[in-house]
C-alpha positions in Angstrom: 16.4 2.9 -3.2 19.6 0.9 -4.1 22.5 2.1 -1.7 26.1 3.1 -3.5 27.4 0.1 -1.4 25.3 -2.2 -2.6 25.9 -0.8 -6.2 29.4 -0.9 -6.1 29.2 -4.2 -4.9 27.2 -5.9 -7.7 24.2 -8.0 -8.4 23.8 -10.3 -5.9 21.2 -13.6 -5.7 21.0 -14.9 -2.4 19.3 -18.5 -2.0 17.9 -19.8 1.2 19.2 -23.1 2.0 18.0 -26.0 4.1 17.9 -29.8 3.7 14.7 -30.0 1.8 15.1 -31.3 -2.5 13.0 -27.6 -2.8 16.3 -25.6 -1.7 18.0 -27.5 -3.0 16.5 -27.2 -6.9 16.9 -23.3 -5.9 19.9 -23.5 -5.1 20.8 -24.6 -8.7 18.4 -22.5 -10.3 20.1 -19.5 -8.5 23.5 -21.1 -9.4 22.2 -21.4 -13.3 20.5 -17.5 -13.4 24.0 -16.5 -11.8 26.0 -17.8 -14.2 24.0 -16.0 -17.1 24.1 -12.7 -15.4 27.7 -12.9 -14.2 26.6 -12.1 -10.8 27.5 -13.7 -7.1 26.0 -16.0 -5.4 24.9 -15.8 -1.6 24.0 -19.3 0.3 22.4 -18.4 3.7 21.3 -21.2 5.7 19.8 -20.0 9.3 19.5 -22.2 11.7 16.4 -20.7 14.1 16.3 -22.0 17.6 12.3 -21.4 18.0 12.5 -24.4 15.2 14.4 -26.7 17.1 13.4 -28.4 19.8 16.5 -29.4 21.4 18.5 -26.4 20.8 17.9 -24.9 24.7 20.0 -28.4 25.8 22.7 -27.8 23.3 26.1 -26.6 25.2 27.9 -25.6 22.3 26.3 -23.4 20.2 29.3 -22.7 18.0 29.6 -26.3 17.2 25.9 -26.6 15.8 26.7 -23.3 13.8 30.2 -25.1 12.3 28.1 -27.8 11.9 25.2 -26.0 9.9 28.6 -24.4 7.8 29.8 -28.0 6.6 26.2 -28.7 5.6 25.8 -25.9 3.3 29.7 -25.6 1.6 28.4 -29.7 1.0 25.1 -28.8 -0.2 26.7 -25.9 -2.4 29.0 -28.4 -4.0 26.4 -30.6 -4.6 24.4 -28.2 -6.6 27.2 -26.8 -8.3 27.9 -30.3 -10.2 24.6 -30.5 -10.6 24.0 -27.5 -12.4 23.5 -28.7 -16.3 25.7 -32.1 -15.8 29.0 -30.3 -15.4 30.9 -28.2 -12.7 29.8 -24.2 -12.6 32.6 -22.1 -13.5 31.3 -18.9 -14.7 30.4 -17.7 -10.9 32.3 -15.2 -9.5 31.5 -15.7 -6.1 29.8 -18.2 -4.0 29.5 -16.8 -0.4 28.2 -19.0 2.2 26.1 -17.8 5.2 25.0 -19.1 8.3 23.2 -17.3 10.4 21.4 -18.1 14.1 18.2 -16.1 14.9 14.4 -16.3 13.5 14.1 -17.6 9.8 11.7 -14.6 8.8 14.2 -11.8 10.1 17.3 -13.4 9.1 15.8 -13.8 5.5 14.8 -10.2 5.5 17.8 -9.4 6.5 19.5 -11.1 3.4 16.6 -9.5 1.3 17.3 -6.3 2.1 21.0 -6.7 0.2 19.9 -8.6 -2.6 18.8 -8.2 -6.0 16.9 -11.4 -5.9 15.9 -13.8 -3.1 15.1 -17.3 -4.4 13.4 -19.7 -1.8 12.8 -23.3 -2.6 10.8 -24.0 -0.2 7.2 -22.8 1.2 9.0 -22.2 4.8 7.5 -18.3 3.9 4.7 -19.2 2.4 2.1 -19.4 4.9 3.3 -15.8 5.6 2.2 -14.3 2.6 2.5 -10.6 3.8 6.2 -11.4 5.0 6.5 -12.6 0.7 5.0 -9.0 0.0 7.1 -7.4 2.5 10.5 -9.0 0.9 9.1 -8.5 -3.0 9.4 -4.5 -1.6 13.3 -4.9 -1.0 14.2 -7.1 -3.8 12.6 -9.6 -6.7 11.7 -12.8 -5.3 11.2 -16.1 -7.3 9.8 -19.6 -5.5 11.5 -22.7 -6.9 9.6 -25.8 -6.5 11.3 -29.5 -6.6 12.3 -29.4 -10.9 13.5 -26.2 -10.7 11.1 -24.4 -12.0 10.4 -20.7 -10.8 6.3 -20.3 -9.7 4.7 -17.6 -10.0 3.9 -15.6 -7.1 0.3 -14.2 -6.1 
């Protein structure tokens, strides 16, 4: 069931973003499907300490977080001139997210807000019950490296 807040507040399409060319290509294709449905955009990026092994010896966990901010507006950019050879214009709203905390709760957590979640990378697929658990919250679609949605199974 769709809350009132989340109706009033309009389609959404949230991307998960890392450094990988899969996000990336996701990131446009969620850009493109945006842009034809005259719906916003949401860029999370999470950066989740179990992954990284040197995040216990960092001092300044803001920093890394500001850090992982710069990354994404960049990585946002990038896709938006790439998007069909030409600068997207017809999005209303690119929000960008960072967010600390385990990948698989974080992107739930997005998922739960959303009309669609596109990932670009398999960093959920060997998890196939947490693909089922998000498809019950909100459509997903897997982008590989061209851009092109897979199906999912």
């Amino acid at each position: 069931m769709v809350s009132a807040a989340r109706r009033s507040a309009g389609e959404n399409i949230v991307a998960v973003v890392d450094s990988s060319a899969e996000s990336q290509a996701a990131l446009r294709w969620a850009l493109d499907e945006a842009a034809r449905r005259g719906c916003r955009v949401v860029a999370l990026s999470v950066v989740d300490p179990s992954l990284r092994s040197e995040w216990p010896l960092v001092r300044d966990h803001g920093s890394e977080l500001r850090e992982e901010q710069e990354h994404l507006a960049d990585r946002v950019s990038r896709a938006m001139t790439g998007c069909g050879g030409t600068t997207v214009v017809h999005i209303p709203m690119v929000s960008l997210r960072v967010r600390q905390g385990r990948l698989r709760d974080e992107v739930a957590r997005a998922a739960d807000g959303a009309d669609v979640l596109v990932v670009g990378r398999p960093l959920l697929l060997e998890d196939m019950q947490g693909i089922r658990d998000l498809r019950k919250s909100c459509r997903v679609v897997l982008v590989d490296e061209q851009g092109e949605a897979l199906p999912l199974t």
